[in-house]
C-alpha positions in Angstrom: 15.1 -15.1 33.5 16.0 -17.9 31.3 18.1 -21.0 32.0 21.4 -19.0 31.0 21.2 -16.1 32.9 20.2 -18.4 35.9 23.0 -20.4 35.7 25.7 -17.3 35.4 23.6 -15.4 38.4 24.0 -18.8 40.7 28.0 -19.1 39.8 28.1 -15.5 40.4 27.3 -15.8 43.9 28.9 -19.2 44.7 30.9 -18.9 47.7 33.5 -21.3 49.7 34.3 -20.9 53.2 37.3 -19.8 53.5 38.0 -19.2 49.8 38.3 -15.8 48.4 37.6 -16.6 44.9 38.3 -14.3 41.8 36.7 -10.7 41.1 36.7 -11.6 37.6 36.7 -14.6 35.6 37.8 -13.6 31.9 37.2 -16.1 29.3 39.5 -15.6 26.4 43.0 -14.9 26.5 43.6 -12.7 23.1 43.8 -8.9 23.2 40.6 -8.4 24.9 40.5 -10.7 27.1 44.5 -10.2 28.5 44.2 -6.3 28.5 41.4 -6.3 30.5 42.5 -8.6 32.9 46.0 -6.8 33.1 44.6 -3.3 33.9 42.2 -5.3 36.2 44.8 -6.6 38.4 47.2 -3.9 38.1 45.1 -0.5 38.5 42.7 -2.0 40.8 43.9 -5.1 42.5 41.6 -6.9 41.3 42.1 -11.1 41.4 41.5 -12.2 38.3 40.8 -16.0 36.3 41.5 -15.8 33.1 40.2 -19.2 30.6 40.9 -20.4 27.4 40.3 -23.0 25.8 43.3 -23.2 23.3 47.0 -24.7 24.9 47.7 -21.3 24.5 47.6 -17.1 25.3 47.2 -14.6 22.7 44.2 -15.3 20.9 45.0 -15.5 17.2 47.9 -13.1 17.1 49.5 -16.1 19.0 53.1 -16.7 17.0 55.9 -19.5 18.3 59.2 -21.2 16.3 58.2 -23.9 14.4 60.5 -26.8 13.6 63.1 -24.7 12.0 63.5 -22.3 14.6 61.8 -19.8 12.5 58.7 -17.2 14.3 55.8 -17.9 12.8 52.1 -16.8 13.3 50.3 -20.0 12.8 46.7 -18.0 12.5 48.1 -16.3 9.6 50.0 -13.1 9.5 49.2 -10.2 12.6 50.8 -6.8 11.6 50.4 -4.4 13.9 49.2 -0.5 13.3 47.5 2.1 14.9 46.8 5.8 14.4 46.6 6.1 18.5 49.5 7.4 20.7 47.6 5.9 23.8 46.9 2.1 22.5 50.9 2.3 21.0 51.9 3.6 24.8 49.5 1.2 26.7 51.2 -1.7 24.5 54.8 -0.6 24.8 54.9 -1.1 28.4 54.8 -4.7 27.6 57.2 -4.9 24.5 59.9 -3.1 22.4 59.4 -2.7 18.5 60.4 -3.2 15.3 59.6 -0.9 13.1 58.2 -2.4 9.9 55.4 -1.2 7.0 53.6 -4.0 5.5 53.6 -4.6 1.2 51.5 -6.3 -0.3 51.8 -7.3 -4.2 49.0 -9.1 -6.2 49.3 -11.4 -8.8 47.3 -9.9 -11.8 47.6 -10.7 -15.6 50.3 -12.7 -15.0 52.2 -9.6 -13.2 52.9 -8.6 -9.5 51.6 -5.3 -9.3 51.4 -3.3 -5.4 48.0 -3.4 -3.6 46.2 -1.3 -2.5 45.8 0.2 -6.6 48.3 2.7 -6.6 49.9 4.5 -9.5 52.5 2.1 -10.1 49.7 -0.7 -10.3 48.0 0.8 -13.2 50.7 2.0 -15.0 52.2 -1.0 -15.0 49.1 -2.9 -15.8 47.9 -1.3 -18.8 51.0 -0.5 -19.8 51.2 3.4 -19.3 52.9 6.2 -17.9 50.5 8.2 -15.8 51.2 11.1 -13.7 49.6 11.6 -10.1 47.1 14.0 -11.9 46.1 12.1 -14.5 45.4 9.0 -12.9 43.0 10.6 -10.8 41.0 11.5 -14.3 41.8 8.2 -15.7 39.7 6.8 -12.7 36.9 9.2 -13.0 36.5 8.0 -16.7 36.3 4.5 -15.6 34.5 4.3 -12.5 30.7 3.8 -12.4 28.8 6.6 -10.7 26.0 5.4 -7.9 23.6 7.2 -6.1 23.7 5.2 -3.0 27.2 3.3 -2.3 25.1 0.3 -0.5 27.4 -3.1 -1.4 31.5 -3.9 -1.6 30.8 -3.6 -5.7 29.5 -0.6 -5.2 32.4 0.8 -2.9 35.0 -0.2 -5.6 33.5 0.4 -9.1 32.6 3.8 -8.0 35.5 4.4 -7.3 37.8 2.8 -10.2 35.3 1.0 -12.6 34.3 -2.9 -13.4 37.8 -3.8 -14.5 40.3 -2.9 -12.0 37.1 -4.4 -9.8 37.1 -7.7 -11.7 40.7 -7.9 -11.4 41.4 -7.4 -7.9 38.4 -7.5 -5.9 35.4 -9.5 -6.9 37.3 -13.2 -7.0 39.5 -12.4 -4.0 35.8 -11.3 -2.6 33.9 -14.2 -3.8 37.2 -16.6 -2.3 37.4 -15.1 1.2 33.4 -14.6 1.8 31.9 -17.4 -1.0 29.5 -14.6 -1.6 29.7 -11.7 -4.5 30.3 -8.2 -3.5 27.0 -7.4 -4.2 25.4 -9.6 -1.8 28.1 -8.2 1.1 28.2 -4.5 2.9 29.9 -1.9 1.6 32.8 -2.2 5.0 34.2 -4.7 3.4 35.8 -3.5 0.7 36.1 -0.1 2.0 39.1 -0.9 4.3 40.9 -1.4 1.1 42.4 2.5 0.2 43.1 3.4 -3.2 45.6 6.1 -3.8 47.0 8.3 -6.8 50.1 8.3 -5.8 53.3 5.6 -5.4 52.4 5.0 -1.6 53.2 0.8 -1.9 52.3 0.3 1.6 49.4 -1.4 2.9 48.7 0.5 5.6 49.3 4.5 6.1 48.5 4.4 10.4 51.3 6.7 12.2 52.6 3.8 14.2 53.5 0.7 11.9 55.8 -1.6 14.2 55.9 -5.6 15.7 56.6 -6.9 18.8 60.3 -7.0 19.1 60.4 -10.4 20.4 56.8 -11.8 19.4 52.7 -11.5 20.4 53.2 -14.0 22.9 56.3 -12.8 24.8 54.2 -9.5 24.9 50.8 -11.1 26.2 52.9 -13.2 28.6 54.9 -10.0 30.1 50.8 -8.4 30.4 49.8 -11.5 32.0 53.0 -11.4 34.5 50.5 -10.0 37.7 50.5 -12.1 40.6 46.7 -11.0 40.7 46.4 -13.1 37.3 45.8 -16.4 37.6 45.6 -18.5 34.0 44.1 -21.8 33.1 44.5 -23.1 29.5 42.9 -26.0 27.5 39.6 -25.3 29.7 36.2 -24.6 28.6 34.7 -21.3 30.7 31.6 -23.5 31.6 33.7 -26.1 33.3 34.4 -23.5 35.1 31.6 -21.4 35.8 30.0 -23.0 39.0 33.2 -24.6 40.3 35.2 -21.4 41.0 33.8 -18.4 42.9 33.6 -15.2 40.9 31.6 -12.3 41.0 31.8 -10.8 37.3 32.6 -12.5 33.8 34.1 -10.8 30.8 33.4 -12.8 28.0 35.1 -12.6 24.6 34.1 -15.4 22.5 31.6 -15.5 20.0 28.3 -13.9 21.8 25.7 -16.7 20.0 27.7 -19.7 21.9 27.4 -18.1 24.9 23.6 -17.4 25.0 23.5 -21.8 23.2 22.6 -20.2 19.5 18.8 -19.5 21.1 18.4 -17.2 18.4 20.1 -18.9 15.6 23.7 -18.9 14.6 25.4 -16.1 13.8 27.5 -17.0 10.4 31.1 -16.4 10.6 34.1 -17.0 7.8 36.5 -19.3 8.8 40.1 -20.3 7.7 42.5 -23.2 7.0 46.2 -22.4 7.0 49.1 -24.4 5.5 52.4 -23.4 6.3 55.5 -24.8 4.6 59.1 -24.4 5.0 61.7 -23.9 2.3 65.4 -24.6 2.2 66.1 -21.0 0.7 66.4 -17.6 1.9 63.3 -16.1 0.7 60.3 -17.2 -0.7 58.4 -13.7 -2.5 59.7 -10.2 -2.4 57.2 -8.7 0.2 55.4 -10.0 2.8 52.4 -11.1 1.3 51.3 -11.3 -2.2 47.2 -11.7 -2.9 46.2 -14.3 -5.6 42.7 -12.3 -6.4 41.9 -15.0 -9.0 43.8 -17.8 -9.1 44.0 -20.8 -7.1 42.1 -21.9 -3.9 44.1 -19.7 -1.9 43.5 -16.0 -1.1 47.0 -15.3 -0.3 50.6 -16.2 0.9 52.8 -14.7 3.6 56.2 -14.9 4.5 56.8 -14.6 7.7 60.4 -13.3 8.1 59.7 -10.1 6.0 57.4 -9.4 8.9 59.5 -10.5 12.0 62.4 -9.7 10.7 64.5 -12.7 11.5 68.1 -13.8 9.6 67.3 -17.5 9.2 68.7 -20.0 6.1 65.5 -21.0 5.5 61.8 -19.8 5.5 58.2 -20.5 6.0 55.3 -19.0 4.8 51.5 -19.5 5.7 48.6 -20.2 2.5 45.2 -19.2 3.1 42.5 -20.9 2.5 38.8 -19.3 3.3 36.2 -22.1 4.2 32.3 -21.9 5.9 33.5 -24.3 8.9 36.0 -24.0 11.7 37.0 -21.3 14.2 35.4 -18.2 14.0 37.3 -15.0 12.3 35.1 -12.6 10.4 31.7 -12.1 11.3 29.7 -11.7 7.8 28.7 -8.4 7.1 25.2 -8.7 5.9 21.9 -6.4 7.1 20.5 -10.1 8.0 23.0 -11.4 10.1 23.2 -7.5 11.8 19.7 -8.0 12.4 20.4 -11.4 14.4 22.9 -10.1 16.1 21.1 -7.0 17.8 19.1 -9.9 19.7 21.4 -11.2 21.0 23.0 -7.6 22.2 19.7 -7.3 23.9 20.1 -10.3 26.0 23.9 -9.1 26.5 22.6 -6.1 27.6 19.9 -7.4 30.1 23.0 -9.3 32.0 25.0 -7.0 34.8 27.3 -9.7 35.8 28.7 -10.5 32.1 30.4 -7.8 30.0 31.0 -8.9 26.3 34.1 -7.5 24.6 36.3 -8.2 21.1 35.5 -9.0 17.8 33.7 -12.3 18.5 31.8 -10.9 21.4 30.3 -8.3 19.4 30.1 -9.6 16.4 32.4 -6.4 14.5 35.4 -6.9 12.5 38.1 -5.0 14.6 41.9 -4.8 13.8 44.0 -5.6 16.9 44.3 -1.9 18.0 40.9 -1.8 18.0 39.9 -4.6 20.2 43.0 -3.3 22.5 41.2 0.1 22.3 37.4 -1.4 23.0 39.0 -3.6 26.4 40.4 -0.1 27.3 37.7 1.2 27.0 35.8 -1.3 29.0 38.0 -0.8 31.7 37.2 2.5 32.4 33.8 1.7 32.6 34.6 -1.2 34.9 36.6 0.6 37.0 33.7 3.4 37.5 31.2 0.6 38.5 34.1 -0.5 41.2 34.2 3.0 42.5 30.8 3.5 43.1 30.1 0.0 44.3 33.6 0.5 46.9 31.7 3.8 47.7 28.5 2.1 48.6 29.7 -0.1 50.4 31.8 2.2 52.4 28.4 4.2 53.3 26.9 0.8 54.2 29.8 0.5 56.4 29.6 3.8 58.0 25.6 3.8 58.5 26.2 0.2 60.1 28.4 1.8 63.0 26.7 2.6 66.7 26.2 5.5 67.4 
């Protein structure tokens, strides 16, 4: 057993007279992280410590009022959708909606055309006047058949040929991942639909909505439980062998936790720059993609997304960089390959469960991660049963006869 696992077996099984401790000591306090320790406490009364090192909850779908009263996200705009009736339910005890359906223009050719490529976007790029049926056959005369669909390039030039590719997906691409399409898996660009029709949303999931009143009023109402206990600006490891607790779920990145043994798993990383304006609105849609212009990959306004009546308005830039926090794991066969070794050693410890994007190293939406911590729970919760049943027969074999 190495020096790590040692260390988390000995915390594990601290014990203070007289102090109960926590059943569970969550580090993180973003979707994974605060739905676990919610259905924790409340399905199975479970005392929970839950520790992050941020000043604040919700991960990075964290939003607040900035100087000028207006909601912002200040990790860059969180829109919420799902195709699952249970996640919406799960989440909807803890906040009302507003419905809203993301847009997206990109600036192309000096135009603002919708994205995803729709109908509208090349008709009104190349100037023409395309039915539904003849785009598709316009695409199928452009794109570039492969045998194998193995890279991003390959995902989109298959599908609509090297110049709607060169115009909206290789510099946004080589921006956001400072790599070529061709060097990066084909996931990448594949979340990106292309359609036939006038569909200008970004997103076609069944439940398209935000939080009424914020991410954070809704990850403090989850994180309400008396069983819940929250520390904030606090490593995990400060942490470890000074509280009792009998088992971790851990949801940041899963190199750090095991000291990079392996090597460092590369992640893409982001700087935002938010600025208020003294005007109503800033763009016509929420966010508008610069593909390949500027440093920036995009700019959001925040009150098409929120919804909020405000004089003036902020919005967010993005710009992608190497360094910084951790957002998107790199989607490359190498860094796959890295990562497995460390799901190994995961895997080895019973007292640690790893869960959420950084955890795992996959890049999940937010229903997703809420959907992976649900189903971690169930799992949880079976290994309570049978350990509760155990120790019931333990009990009962103890008694004289």
């Amino acid at each position: 057993m190495d020096k790590v696992s040692e260390g988390f077996k000995s915390a594990a099984s601290a014990a203070v007279p007289g102090q109960r401790g926590f059943d569970y000591l969550i580090v993180g306090a973003g979707f994974a992280g605060s739905v676990l320790a919610e259905r924790l406490a409340s399905e199975l009364n479970q005392r929970v410590l839950i520790v992050d090192k941020r000043p604040h909850i919700g991960g990075n779908a964290y939003d607040r009022y900035d100087d000028h009263g207006i909601l912002i996200h200040p990790y860059g705009p969180h829109i919420f959708h799902t195709n699952s009736a249970d996640i919406f339910d799960y989440l909807s005890r803890f906040t009302e909606w507003r419905p809203y359906q993301h847009r997206v223009l990109a600036s192309v050719d000096g135009q603002m055309v919708p994205m995803p490529i729709n109908l509208d976007t090349v008709n009104k790029l190349y100037g023409l006047n395309l039915t539904a049926f003849e785009l598709e056959k316009f695409f199928e005369s452009v794109a570039e058949k492969k045998e194998q669909i193995r890279t991003s390039e390959d995902v989109v030039v298959s599908k609509v040929g090297r110049d709607l590719y060169n115009k909206f997906f290789r510099g946004y691409t080589r921006k956001q991942w400072a790599m070529d399409p061709s060097e990066l898996d084909a996931s990448v660009t594949a979340r990106v639909p292309t359609r036939t029709n006038r569909d200008d949303r970004y997103f076609a999931d069944t439940f398209q909505a935000m939080p009424l009143h914020g991410y954070t009023r809704m990850f403090e109402r989850m994180l309400a439980h008396p069983n819940i206990k929250v520390m904030l600006n606090t490593d995990y490891r400060e942490m470890v062998e000074l509280v009792p607790w009998k088992h971790m779920v851990y949801t940041g990145p899963i190199d750090a936790f095991f000291n990079h043994k392996h090597g460092k798993l590369p992640y893409r990383s982001l700087e935002f720059k938010h600025q208020t304006f003294r005007q109503e609105q800033f763009q016509p849609v929420g966010t508008v993609n610069y593909p390949n212009d500027y440093g920036y990959t995009r700019i959001s306004e925040f009150k098409h997304i929120t919804g909020q009546e405000h004089p003036c308005t902020s919005v967010v830039y993005e710009f992608p960089q190497a360094e910084g926090d951790p957002y998107y794991p790199v989607p490359r066969p190498e860094n796959a390959q890295l990562y497995r070794k460390y799901e190994a050693e995961a895997e080895q410890m019973e007292n640690v469960t790893f869960v959420g994007r950084l955890a795992t190293y996959k890049y999940y939406n937010m229903d997703q991660v809420v959907g992976q911590a649900l189903a971690t729970f169930k799992r949880l919760a079976q290994r309570h049963q049978a350990g509760a049943e155990a120790a019931a027969v333990l009990t009962e074999t103890a008694r004289p006869a």
